[in-house]
N, CA, C and O atoms as a GROMACS GRO file, in nm:
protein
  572
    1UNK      N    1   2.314  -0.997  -0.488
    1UNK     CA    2   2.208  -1.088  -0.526
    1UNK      C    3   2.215  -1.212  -0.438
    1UNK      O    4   2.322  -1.272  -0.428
    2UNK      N    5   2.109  -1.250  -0.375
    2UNK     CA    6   2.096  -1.435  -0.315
    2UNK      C    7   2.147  -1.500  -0.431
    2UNK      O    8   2.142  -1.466  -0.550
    3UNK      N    9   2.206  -1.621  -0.364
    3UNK     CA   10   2.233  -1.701  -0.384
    3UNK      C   11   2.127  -1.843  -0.393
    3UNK      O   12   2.136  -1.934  -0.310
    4UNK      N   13   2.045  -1.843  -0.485
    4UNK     CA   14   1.969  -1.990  -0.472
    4UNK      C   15   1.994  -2.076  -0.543
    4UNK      O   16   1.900  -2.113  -0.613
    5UNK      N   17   2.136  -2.151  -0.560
    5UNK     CA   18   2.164  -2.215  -0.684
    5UNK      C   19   2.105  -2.402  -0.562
    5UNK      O   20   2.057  -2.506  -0.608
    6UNK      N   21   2.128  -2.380  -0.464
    6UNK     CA   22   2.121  -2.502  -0.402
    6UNK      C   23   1.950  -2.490  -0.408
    6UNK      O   24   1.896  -2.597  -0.378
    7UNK      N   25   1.875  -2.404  -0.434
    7UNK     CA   26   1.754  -2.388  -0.433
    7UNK      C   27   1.649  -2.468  -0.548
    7UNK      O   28   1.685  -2.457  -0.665
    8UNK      N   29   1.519  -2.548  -0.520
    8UNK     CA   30   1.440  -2.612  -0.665
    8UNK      C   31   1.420  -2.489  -0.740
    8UNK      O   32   1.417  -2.484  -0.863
    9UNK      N   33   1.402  -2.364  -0.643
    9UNK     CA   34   1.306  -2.274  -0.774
    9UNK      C   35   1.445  -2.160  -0.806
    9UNK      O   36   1.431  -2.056  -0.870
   10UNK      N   37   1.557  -2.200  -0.754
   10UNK     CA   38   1.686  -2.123  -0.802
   10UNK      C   39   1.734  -2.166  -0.930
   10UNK      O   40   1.793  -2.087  -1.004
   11UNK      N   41   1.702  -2.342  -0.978
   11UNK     CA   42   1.729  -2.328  -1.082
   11UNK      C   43   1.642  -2.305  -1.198
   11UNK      O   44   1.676  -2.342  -1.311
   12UNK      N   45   1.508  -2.235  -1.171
   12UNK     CA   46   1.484  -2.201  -1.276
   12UNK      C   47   1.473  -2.034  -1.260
   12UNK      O   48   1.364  -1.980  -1.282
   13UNK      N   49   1.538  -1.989  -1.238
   13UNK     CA   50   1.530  -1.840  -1.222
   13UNK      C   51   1.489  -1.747  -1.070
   13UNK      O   52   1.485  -1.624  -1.082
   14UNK      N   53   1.474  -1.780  -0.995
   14UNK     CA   54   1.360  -1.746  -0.839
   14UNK      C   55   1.540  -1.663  -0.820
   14UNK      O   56   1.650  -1.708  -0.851
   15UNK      N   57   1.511  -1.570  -0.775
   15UNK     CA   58   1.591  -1.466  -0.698
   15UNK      C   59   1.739  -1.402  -0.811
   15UNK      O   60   1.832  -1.334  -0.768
   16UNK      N   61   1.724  -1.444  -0.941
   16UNK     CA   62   1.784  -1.345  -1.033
   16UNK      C   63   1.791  -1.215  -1.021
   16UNK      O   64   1.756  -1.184  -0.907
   17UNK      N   65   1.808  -1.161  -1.058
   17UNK     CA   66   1.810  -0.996  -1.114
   17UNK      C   67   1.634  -0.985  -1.163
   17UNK      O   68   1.543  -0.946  -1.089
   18UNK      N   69   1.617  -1.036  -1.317
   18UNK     CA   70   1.517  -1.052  -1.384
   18UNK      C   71   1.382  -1.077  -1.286
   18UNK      O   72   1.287  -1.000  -1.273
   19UNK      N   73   1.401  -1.198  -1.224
   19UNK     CA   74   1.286  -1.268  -1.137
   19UNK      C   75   1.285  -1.144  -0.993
   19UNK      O   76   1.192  -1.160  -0.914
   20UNK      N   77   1.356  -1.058  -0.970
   20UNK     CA   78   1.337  -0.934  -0.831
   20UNK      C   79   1.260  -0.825  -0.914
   20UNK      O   80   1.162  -0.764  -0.871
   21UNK      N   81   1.325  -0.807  -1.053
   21UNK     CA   82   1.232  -0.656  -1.125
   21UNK      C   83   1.105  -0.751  -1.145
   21UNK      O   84   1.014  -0.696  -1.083
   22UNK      N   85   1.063  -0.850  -1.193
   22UNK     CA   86   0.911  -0.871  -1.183
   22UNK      C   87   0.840  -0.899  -1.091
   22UNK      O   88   0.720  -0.917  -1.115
   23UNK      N   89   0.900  -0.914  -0.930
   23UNK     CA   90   0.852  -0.967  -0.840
   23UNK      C   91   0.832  -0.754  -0.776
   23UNK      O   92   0.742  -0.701  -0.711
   24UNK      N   93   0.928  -0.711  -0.819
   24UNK     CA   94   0.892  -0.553  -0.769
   24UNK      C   95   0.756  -0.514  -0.863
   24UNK      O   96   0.647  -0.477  -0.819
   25UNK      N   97   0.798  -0.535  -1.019
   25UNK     CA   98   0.658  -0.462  -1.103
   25UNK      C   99   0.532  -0.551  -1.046
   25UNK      O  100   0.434  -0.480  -1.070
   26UNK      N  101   0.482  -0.688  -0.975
   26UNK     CA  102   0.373  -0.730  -0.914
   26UNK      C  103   0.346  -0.642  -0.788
   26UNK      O  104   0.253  -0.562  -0.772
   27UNK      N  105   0.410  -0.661  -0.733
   27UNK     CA  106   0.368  -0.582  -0.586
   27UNK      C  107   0.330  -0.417  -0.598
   27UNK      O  108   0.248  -0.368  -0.521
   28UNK      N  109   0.408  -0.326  -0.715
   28UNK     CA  110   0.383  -0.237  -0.721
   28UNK      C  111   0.282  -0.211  -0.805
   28UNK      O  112   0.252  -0.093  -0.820
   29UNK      N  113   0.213  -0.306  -0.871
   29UNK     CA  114   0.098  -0.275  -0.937
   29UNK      C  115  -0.033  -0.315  -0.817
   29UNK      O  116  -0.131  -0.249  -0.785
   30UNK      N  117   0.008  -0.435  -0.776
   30UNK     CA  118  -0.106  -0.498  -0.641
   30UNK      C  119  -0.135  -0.358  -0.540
   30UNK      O  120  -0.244  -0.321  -0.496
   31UNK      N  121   0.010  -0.291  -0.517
   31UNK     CA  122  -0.014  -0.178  -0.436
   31UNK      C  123  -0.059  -0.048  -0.453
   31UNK      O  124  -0.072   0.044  -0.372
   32UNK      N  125  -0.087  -0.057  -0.610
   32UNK     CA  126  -0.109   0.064  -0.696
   32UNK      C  127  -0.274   0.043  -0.722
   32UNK      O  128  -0.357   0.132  -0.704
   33UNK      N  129  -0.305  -0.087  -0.763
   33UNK     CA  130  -0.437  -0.120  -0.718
   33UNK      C  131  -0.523  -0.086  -0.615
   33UNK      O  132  -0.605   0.004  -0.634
   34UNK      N  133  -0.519  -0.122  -0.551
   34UNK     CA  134  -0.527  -0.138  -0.389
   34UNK      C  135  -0.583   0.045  -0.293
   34UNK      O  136  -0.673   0.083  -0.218
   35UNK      N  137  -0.477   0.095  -0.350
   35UNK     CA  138  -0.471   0.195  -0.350
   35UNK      C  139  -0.573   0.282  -0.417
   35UNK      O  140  -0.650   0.342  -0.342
   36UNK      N  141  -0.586   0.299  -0.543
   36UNK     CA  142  -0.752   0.335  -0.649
   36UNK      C  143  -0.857   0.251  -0.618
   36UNK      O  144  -0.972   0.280  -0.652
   37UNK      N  145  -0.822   0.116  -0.539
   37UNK     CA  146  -0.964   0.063  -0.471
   37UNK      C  147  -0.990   0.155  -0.344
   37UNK      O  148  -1.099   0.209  -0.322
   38UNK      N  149  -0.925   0.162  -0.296
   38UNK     CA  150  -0.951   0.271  -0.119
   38UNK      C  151  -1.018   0.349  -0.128
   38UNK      O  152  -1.128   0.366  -0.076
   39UNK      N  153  -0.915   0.456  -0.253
   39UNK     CA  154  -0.974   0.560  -0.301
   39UNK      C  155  -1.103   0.588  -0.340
   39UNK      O  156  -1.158   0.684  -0.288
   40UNK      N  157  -1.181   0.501  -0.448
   40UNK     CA  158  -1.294   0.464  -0.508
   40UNK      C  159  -1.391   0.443  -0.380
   40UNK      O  160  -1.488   0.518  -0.375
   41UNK      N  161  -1.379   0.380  -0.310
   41UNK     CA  162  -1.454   0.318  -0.188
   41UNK      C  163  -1.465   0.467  -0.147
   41UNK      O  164  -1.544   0.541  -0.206
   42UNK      N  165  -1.386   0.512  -0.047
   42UNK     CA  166  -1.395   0.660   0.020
   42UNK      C  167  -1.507   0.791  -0.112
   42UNK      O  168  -1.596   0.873  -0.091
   43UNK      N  169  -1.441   0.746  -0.229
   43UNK     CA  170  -1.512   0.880  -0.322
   43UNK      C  171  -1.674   0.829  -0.336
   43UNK      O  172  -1.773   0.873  -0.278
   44UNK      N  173  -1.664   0.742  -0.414
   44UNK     CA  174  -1.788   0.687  -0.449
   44UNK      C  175  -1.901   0.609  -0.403
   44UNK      O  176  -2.014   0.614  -0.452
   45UNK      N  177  -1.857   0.521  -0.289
   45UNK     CA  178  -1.944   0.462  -0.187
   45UNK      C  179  -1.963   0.565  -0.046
   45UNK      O  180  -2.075   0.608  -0.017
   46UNK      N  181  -1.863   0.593   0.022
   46UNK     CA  182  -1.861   0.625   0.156
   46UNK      C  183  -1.895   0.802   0.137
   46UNK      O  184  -1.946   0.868   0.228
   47UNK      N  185  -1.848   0.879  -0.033
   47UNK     CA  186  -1.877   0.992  -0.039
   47UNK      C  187  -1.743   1.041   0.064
   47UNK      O  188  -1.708   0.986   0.168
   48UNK      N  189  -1.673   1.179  -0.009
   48UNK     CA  190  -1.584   1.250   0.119
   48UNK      C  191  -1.655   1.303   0.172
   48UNK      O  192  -1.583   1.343   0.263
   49UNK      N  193  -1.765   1.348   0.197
   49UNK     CA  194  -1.869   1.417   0.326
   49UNK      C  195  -1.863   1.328   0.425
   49UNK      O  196  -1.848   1.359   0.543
   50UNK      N  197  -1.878   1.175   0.364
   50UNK     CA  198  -1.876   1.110   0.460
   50UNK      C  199  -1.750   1.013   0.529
   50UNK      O  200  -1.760   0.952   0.636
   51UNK      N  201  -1.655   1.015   0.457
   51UNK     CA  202  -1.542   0.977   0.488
   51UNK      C  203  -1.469   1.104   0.544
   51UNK      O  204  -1.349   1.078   0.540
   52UNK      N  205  -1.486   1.215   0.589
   52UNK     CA  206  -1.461   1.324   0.624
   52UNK      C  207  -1.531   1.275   0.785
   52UNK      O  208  -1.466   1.210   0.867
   53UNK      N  209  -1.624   1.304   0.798
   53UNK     CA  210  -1.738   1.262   0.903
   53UNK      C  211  -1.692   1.120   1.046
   53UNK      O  212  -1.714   1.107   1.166
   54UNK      N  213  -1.610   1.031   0.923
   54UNK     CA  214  -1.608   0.894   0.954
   54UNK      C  215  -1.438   0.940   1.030
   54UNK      O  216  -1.385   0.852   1.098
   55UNK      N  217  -1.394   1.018   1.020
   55UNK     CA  218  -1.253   1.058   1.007
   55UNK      C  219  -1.278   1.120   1.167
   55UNK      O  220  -1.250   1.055   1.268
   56UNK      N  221  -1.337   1.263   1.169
   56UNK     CA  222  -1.376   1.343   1.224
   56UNK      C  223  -1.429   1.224   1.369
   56UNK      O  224  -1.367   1.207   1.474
   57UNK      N  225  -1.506   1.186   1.343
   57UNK     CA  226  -1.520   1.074   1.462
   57UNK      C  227  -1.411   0.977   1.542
   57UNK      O  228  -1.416   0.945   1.661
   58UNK      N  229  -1.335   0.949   1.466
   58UNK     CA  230  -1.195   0.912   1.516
   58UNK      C  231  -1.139   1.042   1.571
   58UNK      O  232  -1.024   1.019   1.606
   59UNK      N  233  -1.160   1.124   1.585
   59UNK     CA  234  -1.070   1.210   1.681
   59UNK      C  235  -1.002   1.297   1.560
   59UNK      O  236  -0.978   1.414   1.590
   60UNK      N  237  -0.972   1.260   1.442
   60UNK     CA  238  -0.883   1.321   1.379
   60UNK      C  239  -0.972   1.422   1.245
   60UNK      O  240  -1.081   1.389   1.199
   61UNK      N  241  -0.892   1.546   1.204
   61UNK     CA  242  -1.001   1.632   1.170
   61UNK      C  243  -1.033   1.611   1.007
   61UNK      O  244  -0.967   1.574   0.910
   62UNK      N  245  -1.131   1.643   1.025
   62UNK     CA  246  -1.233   1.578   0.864
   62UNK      C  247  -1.177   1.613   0.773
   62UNK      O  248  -1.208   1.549   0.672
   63UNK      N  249  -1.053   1.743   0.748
   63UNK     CA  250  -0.977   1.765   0.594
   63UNK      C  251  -0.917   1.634   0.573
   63UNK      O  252  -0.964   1.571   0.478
   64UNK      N  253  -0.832   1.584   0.634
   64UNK     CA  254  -0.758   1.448   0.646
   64UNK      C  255  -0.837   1.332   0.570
   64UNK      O  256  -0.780   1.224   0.563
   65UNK      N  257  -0.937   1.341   0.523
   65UNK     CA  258  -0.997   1.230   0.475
   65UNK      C  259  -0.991   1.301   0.347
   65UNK      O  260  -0.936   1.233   0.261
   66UNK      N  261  -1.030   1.416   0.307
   66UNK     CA  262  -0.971   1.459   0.146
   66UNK      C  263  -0.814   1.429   0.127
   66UNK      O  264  -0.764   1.353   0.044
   67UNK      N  265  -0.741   1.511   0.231
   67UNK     CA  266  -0.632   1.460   0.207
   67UNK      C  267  -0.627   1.281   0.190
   67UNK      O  268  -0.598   1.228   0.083
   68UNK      N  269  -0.649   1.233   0.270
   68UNK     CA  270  -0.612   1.094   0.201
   68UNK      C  271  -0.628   1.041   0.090
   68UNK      O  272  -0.538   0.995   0.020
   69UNK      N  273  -0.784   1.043   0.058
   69UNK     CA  274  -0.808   1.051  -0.101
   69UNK      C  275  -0.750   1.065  -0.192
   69UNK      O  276  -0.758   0.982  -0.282
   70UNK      N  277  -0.646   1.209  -0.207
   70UNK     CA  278  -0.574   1.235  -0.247
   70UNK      C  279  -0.445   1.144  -0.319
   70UNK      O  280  -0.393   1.114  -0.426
   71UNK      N  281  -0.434   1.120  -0.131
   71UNK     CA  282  -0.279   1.051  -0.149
   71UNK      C  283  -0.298   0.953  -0.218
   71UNK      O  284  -0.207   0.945  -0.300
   72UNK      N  285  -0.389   0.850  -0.233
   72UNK     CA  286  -0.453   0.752  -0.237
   72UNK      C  287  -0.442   0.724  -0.360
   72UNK      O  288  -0.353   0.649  -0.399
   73UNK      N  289  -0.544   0.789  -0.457
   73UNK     CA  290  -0.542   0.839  -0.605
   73UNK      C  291  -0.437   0.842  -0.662
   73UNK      O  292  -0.413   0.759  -0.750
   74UNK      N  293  -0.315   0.973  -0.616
   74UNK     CA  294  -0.246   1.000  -0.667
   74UNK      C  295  -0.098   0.923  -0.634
   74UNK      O  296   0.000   0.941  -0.706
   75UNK      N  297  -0.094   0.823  -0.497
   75UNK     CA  298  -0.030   0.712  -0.517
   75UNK      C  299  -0.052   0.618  -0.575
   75UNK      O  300   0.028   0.583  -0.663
   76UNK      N  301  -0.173   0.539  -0.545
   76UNK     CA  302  -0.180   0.439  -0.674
   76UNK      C  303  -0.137   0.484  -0.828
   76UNK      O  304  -0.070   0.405  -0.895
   77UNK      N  305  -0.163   0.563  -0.862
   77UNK     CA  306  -0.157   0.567  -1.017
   77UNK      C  307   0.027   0.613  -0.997
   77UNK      O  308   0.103   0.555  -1.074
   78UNK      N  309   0.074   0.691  -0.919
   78UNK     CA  310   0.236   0.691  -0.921
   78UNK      C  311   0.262   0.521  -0.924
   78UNK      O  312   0.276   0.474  -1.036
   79UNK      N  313   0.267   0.447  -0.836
   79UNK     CA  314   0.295   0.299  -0.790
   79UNK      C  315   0.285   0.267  -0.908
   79UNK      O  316   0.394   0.244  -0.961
   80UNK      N  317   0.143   0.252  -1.010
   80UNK     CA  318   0.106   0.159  -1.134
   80UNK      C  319   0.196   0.196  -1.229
   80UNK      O  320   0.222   0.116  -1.319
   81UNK      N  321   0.260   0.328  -1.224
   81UNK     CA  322   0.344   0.385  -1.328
   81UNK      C  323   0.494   0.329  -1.317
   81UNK      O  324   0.565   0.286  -1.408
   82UNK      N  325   0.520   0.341  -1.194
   82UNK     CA  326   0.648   0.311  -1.140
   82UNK      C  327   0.717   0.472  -1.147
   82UNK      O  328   0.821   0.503  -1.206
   83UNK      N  329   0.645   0.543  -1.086
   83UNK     CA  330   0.674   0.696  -1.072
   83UNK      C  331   0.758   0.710  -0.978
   83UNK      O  332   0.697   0.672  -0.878
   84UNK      N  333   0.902   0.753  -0.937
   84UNK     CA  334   0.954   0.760  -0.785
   84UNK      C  335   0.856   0.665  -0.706
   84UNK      O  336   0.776   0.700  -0.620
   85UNK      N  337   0.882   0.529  -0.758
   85UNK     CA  338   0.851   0.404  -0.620
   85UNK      C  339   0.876   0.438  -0.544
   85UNK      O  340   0.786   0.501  -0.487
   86UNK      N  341   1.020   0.430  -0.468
   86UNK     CA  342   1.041   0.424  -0.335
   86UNK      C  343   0.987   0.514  -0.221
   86UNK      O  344   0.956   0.489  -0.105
   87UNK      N  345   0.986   0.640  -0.300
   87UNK     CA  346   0.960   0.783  -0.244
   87UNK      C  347   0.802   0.752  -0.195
   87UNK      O  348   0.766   0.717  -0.082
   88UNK      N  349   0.748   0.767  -0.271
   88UNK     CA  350   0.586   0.728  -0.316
   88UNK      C  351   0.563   0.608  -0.207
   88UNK      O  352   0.477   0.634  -0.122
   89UNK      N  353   0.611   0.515  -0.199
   89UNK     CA  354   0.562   0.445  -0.132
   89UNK      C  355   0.596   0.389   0.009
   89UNK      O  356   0.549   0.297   0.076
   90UNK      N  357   0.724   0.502   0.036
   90UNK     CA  358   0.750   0.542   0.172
   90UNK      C  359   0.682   0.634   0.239
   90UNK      O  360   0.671   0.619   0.361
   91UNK      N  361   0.597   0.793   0.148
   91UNK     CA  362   0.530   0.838   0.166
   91UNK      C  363   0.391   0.768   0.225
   91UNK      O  364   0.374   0.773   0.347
   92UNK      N  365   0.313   0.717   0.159
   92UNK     CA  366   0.241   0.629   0.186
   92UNK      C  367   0.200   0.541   0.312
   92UNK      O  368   0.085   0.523   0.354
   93UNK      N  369   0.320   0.489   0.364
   93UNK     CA  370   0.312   0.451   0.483
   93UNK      C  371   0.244   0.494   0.603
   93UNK      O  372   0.208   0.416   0.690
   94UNK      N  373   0.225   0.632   0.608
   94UNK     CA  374   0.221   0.662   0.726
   94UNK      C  375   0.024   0.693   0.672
   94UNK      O  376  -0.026   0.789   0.731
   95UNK      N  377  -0.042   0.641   0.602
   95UNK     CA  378  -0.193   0.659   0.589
   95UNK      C  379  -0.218   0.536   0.627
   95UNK      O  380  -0.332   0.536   0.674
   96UNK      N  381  -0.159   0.406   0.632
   96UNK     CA  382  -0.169   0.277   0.641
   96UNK      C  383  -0.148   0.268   0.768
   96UNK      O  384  -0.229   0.195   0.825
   97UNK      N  385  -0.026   0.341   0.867
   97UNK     CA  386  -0.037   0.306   1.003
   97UNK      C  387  -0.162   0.408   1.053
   97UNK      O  388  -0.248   0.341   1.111
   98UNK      N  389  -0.180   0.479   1.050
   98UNK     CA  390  -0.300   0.615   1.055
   98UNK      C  391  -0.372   0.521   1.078
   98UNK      O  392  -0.390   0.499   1.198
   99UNK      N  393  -0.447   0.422   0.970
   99UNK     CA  394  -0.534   0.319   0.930
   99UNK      C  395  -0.515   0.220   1.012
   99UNK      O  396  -0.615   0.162   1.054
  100UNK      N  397  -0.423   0.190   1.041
  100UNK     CA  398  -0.356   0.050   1.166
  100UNK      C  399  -0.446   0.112   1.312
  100UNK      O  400  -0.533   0.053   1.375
  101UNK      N  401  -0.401   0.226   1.331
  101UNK     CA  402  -0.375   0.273   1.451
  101UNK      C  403  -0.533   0.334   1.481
  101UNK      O  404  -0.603   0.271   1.560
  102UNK      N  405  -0.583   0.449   1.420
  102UNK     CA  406  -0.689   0.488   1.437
  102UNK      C  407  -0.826   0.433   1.447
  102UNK      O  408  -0.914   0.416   1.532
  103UNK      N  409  -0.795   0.404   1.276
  103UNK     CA  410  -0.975   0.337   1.258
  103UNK      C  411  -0.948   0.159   1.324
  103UNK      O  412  -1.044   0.114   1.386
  104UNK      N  413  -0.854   0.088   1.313
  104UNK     CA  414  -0.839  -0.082   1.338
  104UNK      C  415  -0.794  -0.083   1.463
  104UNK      O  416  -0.794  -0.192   1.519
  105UNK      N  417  -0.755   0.010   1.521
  105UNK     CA  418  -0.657  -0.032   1.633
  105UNK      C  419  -0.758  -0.112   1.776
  105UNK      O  420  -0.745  -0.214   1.845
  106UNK      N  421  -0.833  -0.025   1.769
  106UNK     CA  422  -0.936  -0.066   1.854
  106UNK      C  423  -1.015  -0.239   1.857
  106UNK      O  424  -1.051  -0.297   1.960
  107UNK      N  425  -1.022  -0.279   1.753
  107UNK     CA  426  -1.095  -0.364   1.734
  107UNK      C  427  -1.022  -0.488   1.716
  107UNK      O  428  -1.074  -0.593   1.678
  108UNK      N  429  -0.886  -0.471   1.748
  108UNK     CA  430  -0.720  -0.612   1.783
  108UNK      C  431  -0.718  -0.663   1.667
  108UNK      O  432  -0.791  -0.620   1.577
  109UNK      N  433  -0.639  -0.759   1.652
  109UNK     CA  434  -0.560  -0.777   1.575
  109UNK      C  435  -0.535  -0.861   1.423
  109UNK      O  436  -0.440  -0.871   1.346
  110UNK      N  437  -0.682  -0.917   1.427
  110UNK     CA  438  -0.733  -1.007   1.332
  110UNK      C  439  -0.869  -0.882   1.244
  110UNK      O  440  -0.948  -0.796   1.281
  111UNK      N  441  -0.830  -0.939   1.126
  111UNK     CA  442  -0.900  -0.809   1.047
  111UNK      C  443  -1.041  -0.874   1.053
  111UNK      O  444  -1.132  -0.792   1.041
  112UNK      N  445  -1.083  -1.013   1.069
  112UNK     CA  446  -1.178  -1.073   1.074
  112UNK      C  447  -1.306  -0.999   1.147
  112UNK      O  448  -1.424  -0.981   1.115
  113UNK      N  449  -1.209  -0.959   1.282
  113UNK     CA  450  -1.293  -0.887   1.415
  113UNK      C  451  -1.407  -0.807   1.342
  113UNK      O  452  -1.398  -0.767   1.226
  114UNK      N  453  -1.514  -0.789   1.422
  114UNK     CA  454  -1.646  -0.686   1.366
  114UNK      C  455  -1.512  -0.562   1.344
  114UNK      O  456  -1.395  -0.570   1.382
  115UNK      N  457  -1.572  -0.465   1.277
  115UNK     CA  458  -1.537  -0.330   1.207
  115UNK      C  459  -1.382  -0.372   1.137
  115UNK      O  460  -1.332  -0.289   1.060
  116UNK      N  461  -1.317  -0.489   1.162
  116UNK     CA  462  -1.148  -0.493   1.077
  116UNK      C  463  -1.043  -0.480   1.186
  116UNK      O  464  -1.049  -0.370   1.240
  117UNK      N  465  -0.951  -0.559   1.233
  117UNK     CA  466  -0.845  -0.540   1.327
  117UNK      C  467  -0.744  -0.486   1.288
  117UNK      O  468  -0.772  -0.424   1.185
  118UNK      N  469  -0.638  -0.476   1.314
  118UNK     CA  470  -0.526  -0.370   1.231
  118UNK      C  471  -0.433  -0.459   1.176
  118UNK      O  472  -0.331  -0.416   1.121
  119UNK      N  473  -0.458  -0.583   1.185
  119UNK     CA  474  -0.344  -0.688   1.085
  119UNK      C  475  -0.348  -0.659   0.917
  119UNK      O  476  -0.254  -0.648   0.839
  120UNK      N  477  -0.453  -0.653   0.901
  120UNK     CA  478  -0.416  -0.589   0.717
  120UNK      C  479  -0.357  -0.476   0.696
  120UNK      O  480  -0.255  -0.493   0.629
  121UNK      N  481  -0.376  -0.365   0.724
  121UNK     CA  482  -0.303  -0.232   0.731
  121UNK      C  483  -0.211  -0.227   0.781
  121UNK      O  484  -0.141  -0.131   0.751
  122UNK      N  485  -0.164  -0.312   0.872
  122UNK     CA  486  -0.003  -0.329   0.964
  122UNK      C  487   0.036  -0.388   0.806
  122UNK      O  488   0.116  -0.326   0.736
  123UNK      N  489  -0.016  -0.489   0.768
  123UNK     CA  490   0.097  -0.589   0.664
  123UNK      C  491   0.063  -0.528   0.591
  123UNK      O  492   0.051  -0.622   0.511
  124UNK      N  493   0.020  -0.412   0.513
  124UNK     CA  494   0.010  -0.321   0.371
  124UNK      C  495   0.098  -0.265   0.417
  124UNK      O  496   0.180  -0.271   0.326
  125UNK      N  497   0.154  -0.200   0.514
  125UNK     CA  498   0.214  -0.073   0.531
  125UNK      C  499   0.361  -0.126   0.537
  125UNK      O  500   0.461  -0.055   0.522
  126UNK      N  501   0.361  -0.302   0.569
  126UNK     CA  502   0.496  -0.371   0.543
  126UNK      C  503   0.550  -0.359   0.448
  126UNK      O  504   0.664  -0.313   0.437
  127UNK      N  505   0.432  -0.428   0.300
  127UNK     CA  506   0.470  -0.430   0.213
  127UNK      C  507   0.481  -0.289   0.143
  127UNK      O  508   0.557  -0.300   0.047
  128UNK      N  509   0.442  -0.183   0.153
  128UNK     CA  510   0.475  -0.073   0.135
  128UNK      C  511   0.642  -0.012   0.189
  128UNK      O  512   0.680   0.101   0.160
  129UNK      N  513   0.720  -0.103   0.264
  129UNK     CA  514   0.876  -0.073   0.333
  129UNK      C  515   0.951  -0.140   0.206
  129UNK      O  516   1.034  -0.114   0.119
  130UNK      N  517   0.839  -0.278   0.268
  130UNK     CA  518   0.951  -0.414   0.068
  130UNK      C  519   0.959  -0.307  -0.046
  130UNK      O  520   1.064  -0.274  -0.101
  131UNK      N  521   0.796  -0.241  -0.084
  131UNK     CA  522   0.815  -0.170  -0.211
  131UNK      C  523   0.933  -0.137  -0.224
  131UNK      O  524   1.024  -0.195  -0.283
  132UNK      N  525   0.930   0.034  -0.126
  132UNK     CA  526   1.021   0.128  -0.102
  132UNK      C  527   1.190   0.024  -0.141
  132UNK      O  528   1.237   0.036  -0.254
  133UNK      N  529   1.246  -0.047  -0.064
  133UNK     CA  530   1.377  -0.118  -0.072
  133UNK      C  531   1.423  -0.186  -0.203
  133UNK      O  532   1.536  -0.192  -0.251
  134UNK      N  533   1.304  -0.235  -0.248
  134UNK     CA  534   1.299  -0.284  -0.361
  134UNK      C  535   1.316  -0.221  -0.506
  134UNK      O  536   1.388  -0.269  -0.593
  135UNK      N  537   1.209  -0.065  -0.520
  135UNK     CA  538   1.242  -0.004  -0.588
  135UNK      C  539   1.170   0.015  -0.718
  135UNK      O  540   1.138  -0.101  -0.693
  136UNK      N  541   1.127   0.038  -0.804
  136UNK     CA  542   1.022   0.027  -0.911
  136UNK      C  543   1.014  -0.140  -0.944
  136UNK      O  544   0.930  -0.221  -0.906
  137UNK      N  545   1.107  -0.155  -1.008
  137UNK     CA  546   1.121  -0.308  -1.098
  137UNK      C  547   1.089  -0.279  -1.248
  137UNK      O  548   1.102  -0.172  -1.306
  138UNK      N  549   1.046  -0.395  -1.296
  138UNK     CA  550   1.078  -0.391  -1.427
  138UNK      C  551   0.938  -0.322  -1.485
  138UNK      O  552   0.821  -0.345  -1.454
  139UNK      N  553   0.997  -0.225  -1.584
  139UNK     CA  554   0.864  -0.121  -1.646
  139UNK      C  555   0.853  -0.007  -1.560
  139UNK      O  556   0.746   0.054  -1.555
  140UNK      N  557   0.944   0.026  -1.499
  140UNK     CA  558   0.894   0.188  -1.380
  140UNK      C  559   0.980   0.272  -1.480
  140UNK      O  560   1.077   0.253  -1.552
  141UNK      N  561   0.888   0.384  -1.446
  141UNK     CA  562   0.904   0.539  -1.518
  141UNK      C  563   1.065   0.601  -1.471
  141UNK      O  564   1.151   0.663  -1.534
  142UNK      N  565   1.056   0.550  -1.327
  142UNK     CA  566   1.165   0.596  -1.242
  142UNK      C  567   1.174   0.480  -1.125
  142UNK      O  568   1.082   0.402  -1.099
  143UNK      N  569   1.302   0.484  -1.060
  143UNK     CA  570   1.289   0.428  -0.930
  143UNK      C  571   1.194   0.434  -0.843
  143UNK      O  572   1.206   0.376  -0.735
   0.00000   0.00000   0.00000
């Protein structure tokens, strides 16, 4: 465990035991969110015909966009559970650099840029490493 006793927010709890499992159950719900938002977006706005399509145009082949969906869905709601965190959200990673690399990569490095630069999906796919190390936290089904 850190040490923040020389710390203002060490003495009221900031880097405990207690204060790391709720700082894991936030992030893994933010990332569990996040995740059924993607999803939702791709199913219900963009349609998988067309997130298939949108896929397929990147070079990469149109099952891959069901598959993601998938992962998507069925990671967020693992993450919100605290289902095998670490696993789950090491898995995960590699749709976020996919996402870095494919659809953002092009368009540099500020997500601001027309179509999104790859700085948000680089730093999701970070905090998707913190998850993983970190571990469910407080309220997970499992690690």
């Amino acid at each position: 465990m850190i040490d923040l006793s020389s710390n203002l927010l060490g003495a009221a709890g900031a880097g405990s035991a207690t204060a790391i499992a709720l700082a894991a159950l936030l992030l893994r719900l933010s990332l569990g969110g996040l995740f059924l938002a993607h999803a939702y977006l791709k199913y219900f706005v963009f349609t998988p015909k067309g997130a298939a399509g949108f896929f397929a145009s990147l070079g990469v082949p149109g099952w891959f966009a069901y598959l993601t969906i998938a992962a998507e869905t069925l990671g967020g709601i693992a993450l919100i559970l605290g289902f095998q965190t670490s696993l789950v959200a090491l898995l995960l990673i590699p749709t976020l650099l996919g996402a870095a690399i494919l659809a953002h990569g092009k368009n540099g490095f500020w997500f601001n840029n027309e179509n999104g630069g790859w700085e948000y999906p680089a730093f999701w796919a970070v905090t998707l490493l913190i998850q993983a190390l970190l571990g469910g936290g407080a309220l997970a089904l499992t690690a």
